[in-house]
N, C-alpha and C positions, 0 to 999 in steps of 0.2 A: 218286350220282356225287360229289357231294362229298364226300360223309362218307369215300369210300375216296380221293381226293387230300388230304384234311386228314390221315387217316389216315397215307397213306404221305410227308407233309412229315415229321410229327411225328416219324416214324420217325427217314429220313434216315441210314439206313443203320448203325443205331446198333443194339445191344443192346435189344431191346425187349419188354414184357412187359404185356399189356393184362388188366384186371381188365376183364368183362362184368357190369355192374350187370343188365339188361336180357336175356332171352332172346327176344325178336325176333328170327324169324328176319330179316326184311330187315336189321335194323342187322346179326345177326351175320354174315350174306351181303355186306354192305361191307366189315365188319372186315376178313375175310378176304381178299379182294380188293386191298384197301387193304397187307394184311402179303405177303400172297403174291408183291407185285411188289417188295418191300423183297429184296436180295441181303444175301450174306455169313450171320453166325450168325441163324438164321431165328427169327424173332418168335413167342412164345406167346401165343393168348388162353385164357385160364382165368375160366371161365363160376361164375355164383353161382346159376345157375339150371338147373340141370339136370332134365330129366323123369322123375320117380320118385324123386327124391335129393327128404329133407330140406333145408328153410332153413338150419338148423344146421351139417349134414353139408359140405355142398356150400360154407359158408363155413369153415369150418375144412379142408377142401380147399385151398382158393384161399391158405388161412395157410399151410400148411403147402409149398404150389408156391413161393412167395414168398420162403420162411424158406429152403427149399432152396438157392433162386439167391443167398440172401445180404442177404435184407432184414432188417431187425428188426422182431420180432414180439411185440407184447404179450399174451401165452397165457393170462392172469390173465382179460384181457378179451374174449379170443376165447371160451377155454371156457368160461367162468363159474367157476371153481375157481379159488380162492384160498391161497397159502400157510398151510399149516396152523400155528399158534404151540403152542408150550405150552400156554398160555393163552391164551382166548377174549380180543381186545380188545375193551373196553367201545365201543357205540352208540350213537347220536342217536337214537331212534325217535318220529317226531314224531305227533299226532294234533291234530283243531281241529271246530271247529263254528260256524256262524254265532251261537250262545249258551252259556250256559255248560251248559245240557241237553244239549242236542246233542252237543255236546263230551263229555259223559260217558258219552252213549248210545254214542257212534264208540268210547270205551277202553273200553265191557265188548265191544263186538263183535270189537274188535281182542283183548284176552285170550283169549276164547273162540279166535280162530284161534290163537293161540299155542298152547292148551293141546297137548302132545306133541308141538312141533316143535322136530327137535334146534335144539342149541345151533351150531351149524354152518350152522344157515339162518337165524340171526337177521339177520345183516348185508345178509340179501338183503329179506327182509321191511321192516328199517329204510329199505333203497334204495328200494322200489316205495312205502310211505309217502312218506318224500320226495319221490321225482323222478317219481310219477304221481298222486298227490293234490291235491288242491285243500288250500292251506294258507288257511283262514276266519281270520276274525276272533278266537276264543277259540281260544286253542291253547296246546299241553303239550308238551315233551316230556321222554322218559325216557329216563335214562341205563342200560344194563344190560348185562351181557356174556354172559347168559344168558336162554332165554326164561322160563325159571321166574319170573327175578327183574322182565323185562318186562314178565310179566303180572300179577305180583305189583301193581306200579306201576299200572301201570292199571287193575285192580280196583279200588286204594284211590284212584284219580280218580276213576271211578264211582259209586263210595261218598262218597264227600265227606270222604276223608280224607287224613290225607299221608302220606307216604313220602318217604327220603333220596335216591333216583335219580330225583322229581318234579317238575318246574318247569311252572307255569302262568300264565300271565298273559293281554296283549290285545294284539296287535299295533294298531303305531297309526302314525301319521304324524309319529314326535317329534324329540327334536332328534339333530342327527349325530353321528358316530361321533369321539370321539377314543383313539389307541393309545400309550400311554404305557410309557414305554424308563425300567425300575428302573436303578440304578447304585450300587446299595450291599445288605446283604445277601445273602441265599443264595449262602452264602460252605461251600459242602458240599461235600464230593467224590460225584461220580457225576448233579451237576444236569445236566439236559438227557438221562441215559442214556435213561431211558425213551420219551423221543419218537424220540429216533434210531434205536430197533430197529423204533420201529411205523410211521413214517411216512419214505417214501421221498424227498419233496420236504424236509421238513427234515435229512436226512441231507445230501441234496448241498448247498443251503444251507450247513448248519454247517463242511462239508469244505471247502468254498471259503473261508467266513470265517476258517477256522485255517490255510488255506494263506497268505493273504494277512498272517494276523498270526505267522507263525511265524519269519519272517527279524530279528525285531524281539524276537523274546524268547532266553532261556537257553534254555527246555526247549520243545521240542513241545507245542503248549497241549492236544490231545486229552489226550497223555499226563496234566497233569496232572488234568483236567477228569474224566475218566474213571478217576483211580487207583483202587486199592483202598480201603478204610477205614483200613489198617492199614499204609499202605506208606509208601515215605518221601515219594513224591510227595503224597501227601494232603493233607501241612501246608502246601506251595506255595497252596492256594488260598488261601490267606486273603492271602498277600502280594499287594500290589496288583498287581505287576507282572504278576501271572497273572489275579490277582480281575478286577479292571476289563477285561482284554482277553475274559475268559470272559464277565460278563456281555455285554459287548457281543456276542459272538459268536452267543450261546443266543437272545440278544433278537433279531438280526437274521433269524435263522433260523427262528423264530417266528414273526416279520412275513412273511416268505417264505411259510411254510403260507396263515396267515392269506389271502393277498392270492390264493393259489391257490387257497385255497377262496370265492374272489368277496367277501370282507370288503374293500371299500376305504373307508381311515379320510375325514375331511373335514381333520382336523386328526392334529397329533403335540406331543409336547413327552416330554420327559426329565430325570432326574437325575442330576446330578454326571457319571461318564461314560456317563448312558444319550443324556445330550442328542449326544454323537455319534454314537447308533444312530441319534437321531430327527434328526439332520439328512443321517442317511444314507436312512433311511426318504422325508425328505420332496424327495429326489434334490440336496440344497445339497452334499452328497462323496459321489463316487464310493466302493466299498468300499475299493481301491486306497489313498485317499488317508486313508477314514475310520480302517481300521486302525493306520496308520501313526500318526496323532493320536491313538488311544487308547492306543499302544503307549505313546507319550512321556507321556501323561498317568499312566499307573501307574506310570514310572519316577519322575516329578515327585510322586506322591503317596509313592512308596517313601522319596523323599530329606528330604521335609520330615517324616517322621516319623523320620529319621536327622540332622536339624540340617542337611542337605545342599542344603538348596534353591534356594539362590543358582543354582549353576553347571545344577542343574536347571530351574529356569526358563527361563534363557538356551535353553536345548538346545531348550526345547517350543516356546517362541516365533518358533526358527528354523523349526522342523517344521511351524508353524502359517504361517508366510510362504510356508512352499514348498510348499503344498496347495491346489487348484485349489476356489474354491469359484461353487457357480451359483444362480441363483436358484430358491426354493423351487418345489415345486409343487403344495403344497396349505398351510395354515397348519400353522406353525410357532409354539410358543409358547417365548419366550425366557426360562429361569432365569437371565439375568443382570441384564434389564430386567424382565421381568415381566409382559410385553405379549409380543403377534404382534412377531415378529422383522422389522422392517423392513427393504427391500432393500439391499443392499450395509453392512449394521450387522455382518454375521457375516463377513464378509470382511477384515474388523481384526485382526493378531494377536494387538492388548492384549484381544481380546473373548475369546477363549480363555484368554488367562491371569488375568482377571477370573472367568473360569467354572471354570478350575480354584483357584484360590486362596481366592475369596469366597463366603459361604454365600451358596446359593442361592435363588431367588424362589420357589420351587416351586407353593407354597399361592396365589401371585398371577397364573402362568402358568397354573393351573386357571382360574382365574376368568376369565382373559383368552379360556381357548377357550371358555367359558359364554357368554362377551359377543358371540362370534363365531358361538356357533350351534352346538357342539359339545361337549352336555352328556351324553353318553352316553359311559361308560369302560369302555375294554378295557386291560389291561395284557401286558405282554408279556415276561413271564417265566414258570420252569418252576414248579411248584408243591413244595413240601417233601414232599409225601406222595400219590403215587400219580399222578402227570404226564397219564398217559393219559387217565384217567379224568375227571380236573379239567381238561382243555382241552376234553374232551367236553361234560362239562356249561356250559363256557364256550360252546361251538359253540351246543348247544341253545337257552342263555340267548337268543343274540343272533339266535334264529330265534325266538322265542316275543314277544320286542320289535318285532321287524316288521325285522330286519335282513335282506335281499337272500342268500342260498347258494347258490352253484352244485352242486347237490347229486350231478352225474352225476360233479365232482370228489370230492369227499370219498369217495365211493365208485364208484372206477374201477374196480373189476371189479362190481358189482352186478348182477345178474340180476333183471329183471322175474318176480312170483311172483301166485297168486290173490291177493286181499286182501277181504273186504269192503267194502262201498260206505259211504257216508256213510246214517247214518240220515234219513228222511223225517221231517218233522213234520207230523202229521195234525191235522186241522182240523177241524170240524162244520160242515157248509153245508148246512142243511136247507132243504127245496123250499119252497119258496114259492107259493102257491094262485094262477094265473092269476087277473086281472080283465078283465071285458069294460067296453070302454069303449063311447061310444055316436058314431054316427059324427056325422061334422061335418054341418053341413043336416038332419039328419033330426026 
């Protein structure tokens, strides 16, 4: 009786459309009770358990009743089918062992299942590694886009020898994560392409960070970021006024991945204009405010390499008063001081134009997050050659170190598949001859 008055509040004469987790009949004999006295356009229950229907079926049903009335539906994850690329993208596939034997015995068990399975099921084999295994103490993983080249990899783990898609180490208890924002270099046309086709979280990332900086520049920064090799937009990168808003953009966008796939740093620190990625990263500017400040920062860096810097200063220093800044919320390592940023220090407008004009601590800001407890580095930029793949093995790295992944992220459409179990280590425990002893008093 209550579940069908809870039932028909919820309602409330509204539009309504109930998913059945449950095939009970008593509950679904409430449900219906509970809708059947709801008036006006009449309520659907759609059941995930129907008698003789597949689990599968009967949920992909319930998606598709849903998708009808108008809801959004993630089909990737429903069906287990993934958009098909040209190319195969490169995986994480992890393997580990409570030893380093062990650990070799689990990569020849895991090649042997690879052997003859397309290249199309790898990404699902790498998911069920991940997100249904026990990750041990000795662990590996391989980077590969192909099962050929996976098993390839893990043979030569079980062999004791190495391979270029191979990373092994010891997860351990060590120190925290710092995520460090470049601000000079990869100065290319087309950086960041490569993540933006494969990964859907940094695509909207990056489109937000170029909407935010686009009122503030000449050109649409996709455009130049994205030219061709040969076009006129191409040579724009290297001017700062494009360079520095680009890096900042890629890097922030990155951090975005990053933080979706359950990476969260302890610490941040940056260079030149990466430190306004990381003090966007460590939440001290909004994006709103941070673009804005890196926009003025490329214009200031364009002018003083044009004799122009006077009236450019003036301009950044206003831009830097009229930017909302808060306090940090994890550490922050300052290139102007050279230490952790202490509270209300970054709130100064001369503190910006001290960080745009003077060379920076960089080398003493590292050390300051070592002192803090945060000796482990991730960078967060795209890589010159092959993006995909090199963020991959960066993924792997920092699961092989004992870093924390949300693994059901990185790969949201993943389908649970067989896998082999962890090898057993057998032992010799030979019997031992009973003695009789003699009893007490006797």
């Amino acid at each position: 009786m209550r579940l069908a008055e809870a039932t028909r509040a919820l309602a409330g004469g509204r539009r309504l459309r109930v998913v059945e987790i449950t095939p009970h009949p008593v509950v679904s004999h409430s449900l219906r009770r509970g809708l059947d006295a709801v008036g006006g356009d009449q309520p659907r229950i759609l059941s995930t358990g129907r008698r003789g229907q597949g689990a599968r079926q009967s949920l992909e049903d319930v998606a598709a009743a849903l998708w009808c009335d108008g809801a959004d539906v993630r089909w990737g994850a429903v069906t287990g089918r993934r958009r098909r690329s040209a190319a195969p993208l490169p995986v994480a596939l992890t393997v580990s062992g409570r030893t380093a034997r062990a650990r070799a015995e689990n990569a020849a068990r895991l090649a042997a299942r690879l052997d003859g399975t397309p290249d199309a099921d790898l990404p699902d084999v790498a998911y069920t590694a991940a997100r249904h295994r026990s990750h041990l103490e000795y662990r590996a993983s391989v980077v590969a886009a192909s099962s050929a080249e996976a098993a390839g990899a893990l043979r030569a783990l079980a062999d004791g020898r190495t391979h270029r898609g191979l990373i092994t180490g010891r997860a351990a208890a060590g120190p925290g994560l710092a995520v460090l924002f470049t601000g000079e270099g990869d100065r290319r046309p087309g950086a960041g392409r490569g993540l933006y086709g494969a990964f859907p979280e940094f695509r909207r990332a990056l489109d937000e960070a170029c909407a935010a900086l686009d009122p503030y520049l000449p050109l649409p920064l996709a455009a130049v970021l994205f030219a061709a090799g040969d076009g006129p937009d191409a040579k724009l990168v290297h001017d700062p006024r494009f360079a520095q808003p680009g890096l900042f953009a890629v890097g922030v966008a990155l951090f975005r991945l990053w933080r979706l796939w359950g990476v969260a740093p302890a610490a941040v620190a940056g260079r030149a204009a990466g430190e306004i990625a990381a003090a966007h990263a460590a939440g001290v500017l909004d994006l709103a405010d941070a673009a804005r400040l890196v926009a003025a920062r490329g214009r200031l860096t364009r002018a003083r390499e044009w004799s122009g810097a006077t009236a450019a200063v003036r301009e950044f220093r206003q831009v830097a008063a009229e930017c909302v800044f808060r306090e940090p919320s994890i550490a922050w390592a300052s290139t102007v001081t050279g230490g952790v940023a202490a509270a209300g220090t970054v709130a100064d407008p001369e503190y910006w134009v001290r960080q745009a004009c003077a060379a920076p601590r960089f080398t003493d800001a590292l050390r300051a997050l070592e002192r803090a407890g945060a000796g482990r580095r991730l960078e967060c930029r795209p890589a010159g050659v092959d993006e995909v793949r090199s963020l991959t093995r960066a993924l792997g790295a920092l699961h092989v170190a004992g870093q924390d992944i949300r693994w059901e992220r990185v790969f949201a459409a993943g389908v649970p598949v067989d896998l082999p179990g962890h090898a057993f280590r057998r032992a010799s425990c030979p019997r031992v001859a009973a003695r009789t002893l003699p009893l007490s008093g006797s």
